[in-house]
C-alpha positions, -999 to +999 in steps of 0.1 A: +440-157-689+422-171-655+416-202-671+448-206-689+461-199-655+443-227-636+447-248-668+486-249-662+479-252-623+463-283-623+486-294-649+516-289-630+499-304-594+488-337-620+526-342-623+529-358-593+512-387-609+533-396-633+569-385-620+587-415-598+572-428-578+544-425-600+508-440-606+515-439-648+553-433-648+562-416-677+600-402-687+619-380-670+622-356-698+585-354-704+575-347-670+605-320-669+590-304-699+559-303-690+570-285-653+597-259-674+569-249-696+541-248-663+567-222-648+573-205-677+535-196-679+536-189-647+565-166-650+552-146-677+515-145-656+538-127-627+553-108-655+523-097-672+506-087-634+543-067-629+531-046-661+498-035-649+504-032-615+525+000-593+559-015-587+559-004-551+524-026-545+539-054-564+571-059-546+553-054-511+523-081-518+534-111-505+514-137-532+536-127-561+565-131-534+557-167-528+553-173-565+585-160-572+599-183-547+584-213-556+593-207-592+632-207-585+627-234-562+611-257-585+631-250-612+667-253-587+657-287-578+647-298-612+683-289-622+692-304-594+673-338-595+685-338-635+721-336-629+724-364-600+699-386-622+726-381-651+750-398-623+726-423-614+725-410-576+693-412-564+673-380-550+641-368-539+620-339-554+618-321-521+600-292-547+568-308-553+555-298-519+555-263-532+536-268-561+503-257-543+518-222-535+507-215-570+468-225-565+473-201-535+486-172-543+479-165-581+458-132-583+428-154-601+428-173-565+408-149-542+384-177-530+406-205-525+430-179-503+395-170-482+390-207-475+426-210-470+429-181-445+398-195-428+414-225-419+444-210-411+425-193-380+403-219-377+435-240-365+445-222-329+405-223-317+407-259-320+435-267-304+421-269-273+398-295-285+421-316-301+445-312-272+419-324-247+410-353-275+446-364-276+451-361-235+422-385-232+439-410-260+471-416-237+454-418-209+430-448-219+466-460-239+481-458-200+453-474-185+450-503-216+485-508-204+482-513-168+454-536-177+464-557-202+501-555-201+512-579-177+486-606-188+509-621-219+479-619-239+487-628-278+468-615-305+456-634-336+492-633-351+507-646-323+527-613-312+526-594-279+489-575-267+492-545-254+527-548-240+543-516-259+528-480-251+532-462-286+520-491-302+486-489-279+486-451-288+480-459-324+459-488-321+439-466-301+439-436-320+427-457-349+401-471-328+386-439-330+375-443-367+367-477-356+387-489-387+400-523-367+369-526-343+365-550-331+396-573-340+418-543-313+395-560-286+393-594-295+427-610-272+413-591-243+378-597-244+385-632-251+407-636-218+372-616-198+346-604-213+344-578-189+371-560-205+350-552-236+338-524-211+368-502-217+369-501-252+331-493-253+337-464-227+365-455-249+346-453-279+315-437-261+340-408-252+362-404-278+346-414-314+309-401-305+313-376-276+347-358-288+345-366-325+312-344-324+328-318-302+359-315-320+335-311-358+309-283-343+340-268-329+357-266-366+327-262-385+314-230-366+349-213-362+355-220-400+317-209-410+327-174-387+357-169-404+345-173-435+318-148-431+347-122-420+365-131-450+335-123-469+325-095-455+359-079-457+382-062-487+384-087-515+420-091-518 
C-alpha cells in the first residue's frame, strides 16, 4: 500500500510535465485520466485509513483534512479547465500547486513532514539574517546609484547604466551568485578603474561574508529542529 501510495504520488506530481505548457505535451484527455484515476487512489487510501482509524481522531487530524481538500480542489478545476477548453477559452490550472499537499500529508509521509516542519521553523530564525542581507543589497543599490547614475554611462547594448533603482537591485542581487560578474562592472570600471572597488567590497560582504552567515545560520537551526523532530512522538 506505501508504495502504491508514493507510486501514484509521483505519478500525479510527473503531470506537470506533460500538461500545457508542457516539456512532452501529450492530450488533454490522457493527462486528465491519468489525474481522475491518481485521485481516485488517493480517495480510496483516505477511505481505507477512515476504516481503521476512530472517527473522532480522523476528522480532528489535519493531514487527511488537507488531502480532502486538495482532492476536491483538483478535481473542481479539472472540471473546470475541461469545460472552458470545450469553449476554446483559455485557463490556467491554478490546482497543480496543490499537488504536493499529497507528498505531505499522506500517513506513509512521516519523514518528509519532519523535514517539512523543520523548515517551516527554520524560516522565522532566519529572518533576521536575510533581512540584514537584503538591507545591505539596497543600500549598495542606493549608493551604485549615486555613483554611477548621473555619469550616462552605457552598457555593452547600448542602454542606460545604472540609471533605474530596481533595476540595480536585481543586477545586484544577482551579483551575489556572481552569475554576470564581471560583465555588471564592466561600463563602470571602464569609465575608472577605481570603481571596480565597490563591487569587490560588495562581493567581499555580501556573497562570502553573508552568504556564509546566512548557510550556518539555516543549516544549524534546521540540524536542531530536526533533532526535536526526531526525538519527539512520531506522528
Amino acid at each position: 500500500m506505501q508504495a502504491a501510495t508514493y507510486f501514484f504520488i509521483f505519478l500525479n506530481l510527473s503531470l506537470a510535465m506533460f500538461e500545457e505548457p508542457a516539456v512532452y505535451p501529450l492530450p488533454f484527455l490522457a493527462t486528465s485520466l491519468i489525474e481522475v484515476l491518481c485521485l481516485l487512489v488517493f480517495s480510496g487510501r483516505l477511505m481505507h485509513f477512515a476504516k481503521v482509524t476512530p472517527r473522532n481522531i480522523f476528522w480532528k487530524d489535519t493531514k487527511n483534512i488537507c488531502v480532502m481538500v486538495a482532492i476536491l480542489m483538483s478535481l473542481t478545476d479539472l472540471a473546470v479547465y475541461g469545460t472552458l477548453r470545450i469553449y476554446n477559452v483559455r485557463s490556467i490550472r491554478w490546482s497543480r500547486i496543490v499537488r504536493p499537499i499529497f507528498l505531505i500529508n499522506f500517513a506513509e509521509s512521516r519523514q518528509i513532514r519532519r523535514a517539512f516542519r523543520s523548515i517551516r521553523n527554520t524560516f522565522p530564525e532566519i529572518t533576521y539574517v536575510f533581512l540584514l542581507f537584503m538591507f545591505s543589497v539596497l543600500m549598495f543599490s542606493l549608493m551604485a546609484l549615486k555613483l554611477f547614475g548621473e555619469r550616462n554611462l552605457k552598457t555593452a547594448e547600448g542602454l542606460p547604466y545604472f540609471t533605474n533603482y530596481l533595476e540595480i537591485v536585481f543586477d545586484l542581487y544577482v551579483l551575489v551568485t556572481t552569475a554576470n560578474s564581471p560583465d555588471v562592472m564592466m561600463p563602470a570600471f571602464d569609465f575608472s578603474w577605481w570603481y571596480a572597488l565597490f563591487f569587490i567590497t560588495y562581493v567581499i560582504i555580501n556573497t562570502y561574508i553573508f552568504m556564509s552567515v546566512f548557510l550556518a545560520v539555516v543549516y544549524n537551526n534546521y540540524r536542531k529542529h530536526l533533532k526535536v523532530m526526531c526525538g519527539g512522538v512520531n506522528s
